[in-house]
N, C-alpha and C positions, 0 to 999 in steps of 0.2 A: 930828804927827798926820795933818798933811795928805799924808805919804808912805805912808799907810794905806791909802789907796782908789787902789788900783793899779786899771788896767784891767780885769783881771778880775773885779775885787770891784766896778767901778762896774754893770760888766757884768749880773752877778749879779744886786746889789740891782732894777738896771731891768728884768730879763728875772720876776723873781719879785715887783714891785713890777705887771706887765703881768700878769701870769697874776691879783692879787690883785681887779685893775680888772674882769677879766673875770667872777672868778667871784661880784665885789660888783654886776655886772648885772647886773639881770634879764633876761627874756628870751631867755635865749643863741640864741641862732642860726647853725648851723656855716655856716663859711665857706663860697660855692660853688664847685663845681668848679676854677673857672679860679684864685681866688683861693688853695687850697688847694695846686694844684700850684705857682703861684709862688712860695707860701712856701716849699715844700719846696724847691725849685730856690735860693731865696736864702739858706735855710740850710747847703744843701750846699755851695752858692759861700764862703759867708763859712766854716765851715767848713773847707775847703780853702785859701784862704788861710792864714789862720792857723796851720794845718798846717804847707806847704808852706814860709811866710817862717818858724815857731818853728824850724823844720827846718834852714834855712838858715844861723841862730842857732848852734846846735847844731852842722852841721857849721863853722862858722868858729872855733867857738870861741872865742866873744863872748859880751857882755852882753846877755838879754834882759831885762832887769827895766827899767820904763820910768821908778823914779827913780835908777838906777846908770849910769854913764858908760858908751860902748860903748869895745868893746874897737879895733873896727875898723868901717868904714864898707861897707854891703854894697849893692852896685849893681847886681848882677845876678838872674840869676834873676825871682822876682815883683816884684824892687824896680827893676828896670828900668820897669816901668811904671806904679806906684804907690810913690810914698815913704814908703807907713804903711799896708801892705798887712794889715799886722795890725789897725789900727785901723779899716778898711774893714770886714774880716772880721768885725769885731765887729758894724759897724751893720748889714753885712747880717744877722747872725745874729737879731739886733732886729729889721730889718724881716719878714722871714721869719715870725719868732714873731705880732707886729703883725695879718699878712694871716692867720695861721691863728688866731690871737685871736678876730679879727671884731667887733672894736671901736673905735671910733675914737679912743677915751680910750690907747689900748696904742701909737698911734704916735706917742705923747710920748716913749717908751724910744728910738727911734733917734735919734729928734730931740735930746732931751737929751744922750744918747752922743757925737753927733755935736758937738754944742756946744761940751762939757766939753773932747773929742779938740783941736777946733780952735783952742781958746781957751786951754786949760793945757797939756794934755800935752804936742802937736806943738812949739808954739812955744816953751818949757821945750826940749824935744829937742833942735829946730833952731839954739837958740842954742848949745848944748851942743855938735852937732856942728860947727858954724861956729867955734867956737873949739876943737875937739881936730883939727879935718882940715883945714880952710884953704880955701884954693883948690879940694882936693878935691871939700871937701862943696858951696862955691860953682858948680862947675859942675857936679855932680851934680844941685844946684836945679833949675836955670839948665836942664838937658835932661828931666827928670821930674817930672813934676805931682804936688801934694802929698796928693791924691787917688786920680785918676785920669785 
């Protein structure tokens, strides 16, 4: 069951679980300027990750499913500078939502996201990768942050 809530469905549930916060305020009040264009800006960012590393995916000819083994261990590109560029993508897309939200209840979704990511998913992965690549994936760590 618990291979059920793939990252995209945690995604999901918390980006329309934020939208549900907002419209059970009262009051609404759109976001101001400065806050509006941030989000837009963090959505396109996370966005674009997620893009660009699925993409990456895709041309290697790997496993993108986050409870399937990878086929091969991918170090360049966006994963030169984030180890989980895709899961990055995701909380920005969260935060993004959050600041255009305009409520303070909606930035439980990235938080949560973020949690879950660093708590199950990565380190699940991590282990995973540390025992199909070796030394690889060890100094792969060891040079790139598992963030940012």
């Amino acid at each position: 069951m618990t291979h059920l809530l793939i990252p995209p469905v945690l995604w999901l549930i918390l980006l329309l679980s934020m939208v549900g916060i907002r419209v059970a305020t009262p009051g609404y009040v759109l976001a101001d300027a400065a806050a509006q264009v941030s989000g837009w800006v963090a959505i396109a960012a996370g966005l674009a990750l997620q893009g660009i590393a699925a993409g990456q995916f895709i041309k290697a000819r790997t496993n993108l499913h986050a409870f399937r083994d990878p086929d091969q261990l991918i170090t360049t590109g966006v994963f030169a500078f984030s180890r989980n560029p895709m899961y990055l993508g995701f909380v920005l897309t969260l935060l993004g939502a959050a600041l255009l939200l305009n409520t303070p209840l909606a930035f439980a979704g990235p938080l949560i996201f973020f949690a879950v990511a660093s708590l199950w998913y990565i380190p699940r992965e991590e282990r995973i990768a540390e025992d199909l690549f070796g030394d690889l994936y060890r100094d792969y760590r060891a040079r790139v942050r598992r963030w940012l």
